[in-house]
C-alpha positions, 0 to 999 in steps of 0.5 A, a space after each residue: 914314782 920309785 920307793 927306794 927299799 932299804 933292808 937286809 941281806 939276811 932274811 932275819 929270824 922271824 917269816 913276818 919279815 920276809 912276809 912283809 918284803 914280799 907284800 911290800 913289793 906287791 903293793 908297790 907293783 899293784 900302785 905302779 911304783 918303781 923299785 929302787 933297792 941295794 941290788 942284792 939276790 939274797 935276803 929280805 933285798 931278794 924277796 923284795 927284788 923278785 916279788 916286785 919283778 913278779 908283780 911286773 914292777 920296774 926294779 932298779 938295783 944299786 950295788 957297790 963292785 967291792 959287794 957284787 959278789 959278797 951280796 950275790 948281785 941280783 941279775 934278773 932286774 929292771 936295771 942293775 948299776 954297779 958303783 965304786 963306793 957306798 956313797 956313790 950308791 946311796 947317792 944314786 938311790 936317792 936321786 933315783 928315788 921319790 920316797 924311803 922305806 926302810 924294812 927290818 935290817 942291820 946297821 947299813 940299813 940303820 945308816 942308810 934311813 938316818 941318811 936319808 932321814 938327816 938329809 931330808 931334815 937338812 932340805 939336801 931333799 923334801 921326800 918322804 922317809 919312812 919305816 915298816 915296822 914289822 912285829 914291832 922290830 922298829 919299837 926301840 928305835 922310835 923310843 930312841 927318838 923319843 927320848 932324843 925328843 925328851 932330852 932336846 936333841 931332835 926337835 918334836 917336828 923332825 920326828 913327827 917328819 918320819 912315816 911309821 906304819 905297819 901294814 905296807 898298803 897303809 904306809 904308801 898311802 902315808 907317804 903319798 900323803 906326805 907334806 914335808 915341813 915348810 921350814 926345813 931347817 928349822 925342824 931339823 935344827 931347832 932355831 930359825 938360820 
C-alpha cells in the first residue's frame, strides 16, 4: 500500500506542522506503507520525505521539470519521476497511490485534495481522501463544506466520504477502514444518472 502526501513546501509558522509531517511519515513507515509526495527537499514535503526514508519507508517523489529546481528536488529517494506538467504529476500520484492525505499547505495543495476529493465523488477512483487537520488548520475548511452542505451544493454523503483526523496514527486507522459509497455518482451529484 502507497499513502500519497499532499503538503507545502514551506514549513509554515507554526512547529506542530513540521511535527505532524515527521510523525506521519513514521506511522506510515511503522505500518509498512509506501510514500508518495510532490518530490520537494524543502518544507513540511522534505521533513515528510526524510522522516519517512529514515523510518526505512519506500519514498516515491513526483516533481513536474519546470519545479525541480524551484522545490529543491529531493535526491535522496526511493525513486524520483520528473514529469512535464502538473497534470502529468497529479496523474501519476494517484495512479501510484491507494489513499490521500493532505497536510497543512497552500493552494497547490487545496487544488491537489479538491482533485482527488472530486475525482473520487465522480468514481474516476473508489480511494479513501483524507486530511490531518493540525491545531485545527483545516477548521475553516470543513465549515466551508458544511455550508456548501447547508446551502445544497454538496451532497451530506460526499462530505461524510472525506477522512478527518488529528493524530496520524488514528487517521491511518481511518483510512484502512475506509468503505467508499456504493453509489458514487449519486453522492457526488445528488440525483441518481
Amino acid at each position: 500500500m502507497r499513502i500519497c502526501v499532499f503538503c507545502g513546501s514551506s514549513p509554515g509558522r507554526r512547529p506542530e506542522f513540521l511535527d505532524a509531517a515527521v510523525e506521519l511519515a513514521r506511522a506510515v513507515a511503522a505500518r509498512g506503507i509506501g510514500l508518495v509526495y510532490g518530490g520537494g527537499r524543502v518544507g513540511l514535503m522534505g521533513a515528510l520525505a526524510d522522516a519517512a526514508l529514515a523510518a526505512g519507508a519506500e519514498v516515491i517523489g513526483v516533481i513536474p521539470r519546470a519545479l525541480l529546481d524551484r522545490e529543491v528536488g529531493h535526491l535522496g529517494l526511493t525513486e524520483q519521476h520528473v514529469v512535464e506538467t502538473m497534470h502529468e504529476r497529479k496523474a501519476l500520484m494517484a495512479e501510484l497511490s491507494d489513499a490521500f492525505v493532505a497536510l497543512p499547505g497552500g493552494v497547490g495543495t487545496m487544488e491537489e485534495l479538491f482533485e482527488a476529493w472530486t475525482w473520487a465523488g465522480l468514481g474516476i477512483h473508489a480511494k479513501p481522501v483524507a486530511l490531518l487537520d493540525v491545531g485545527g488548520y483545516y477548521d475553516p475548511l470543513l465549515e466551508m463544506t458544511d455550508r456548501m452542505v447547508a446551502e445544497g451544493f454538496l451532497h451530506s454523503a460526499y462530505r461524510a466520504a472525506l477522512v478527518v483526523g488529528c493524530e496520524p496514527a488514528a487517521l491511518l486507522d481511518a483510512i484502512a477502514a475506509y468503505q467508499p459509497p456504493r453509489d458514487r455518482w449519486s453522492v457526488a451529484t445528488g440525483v441518481k444518472p
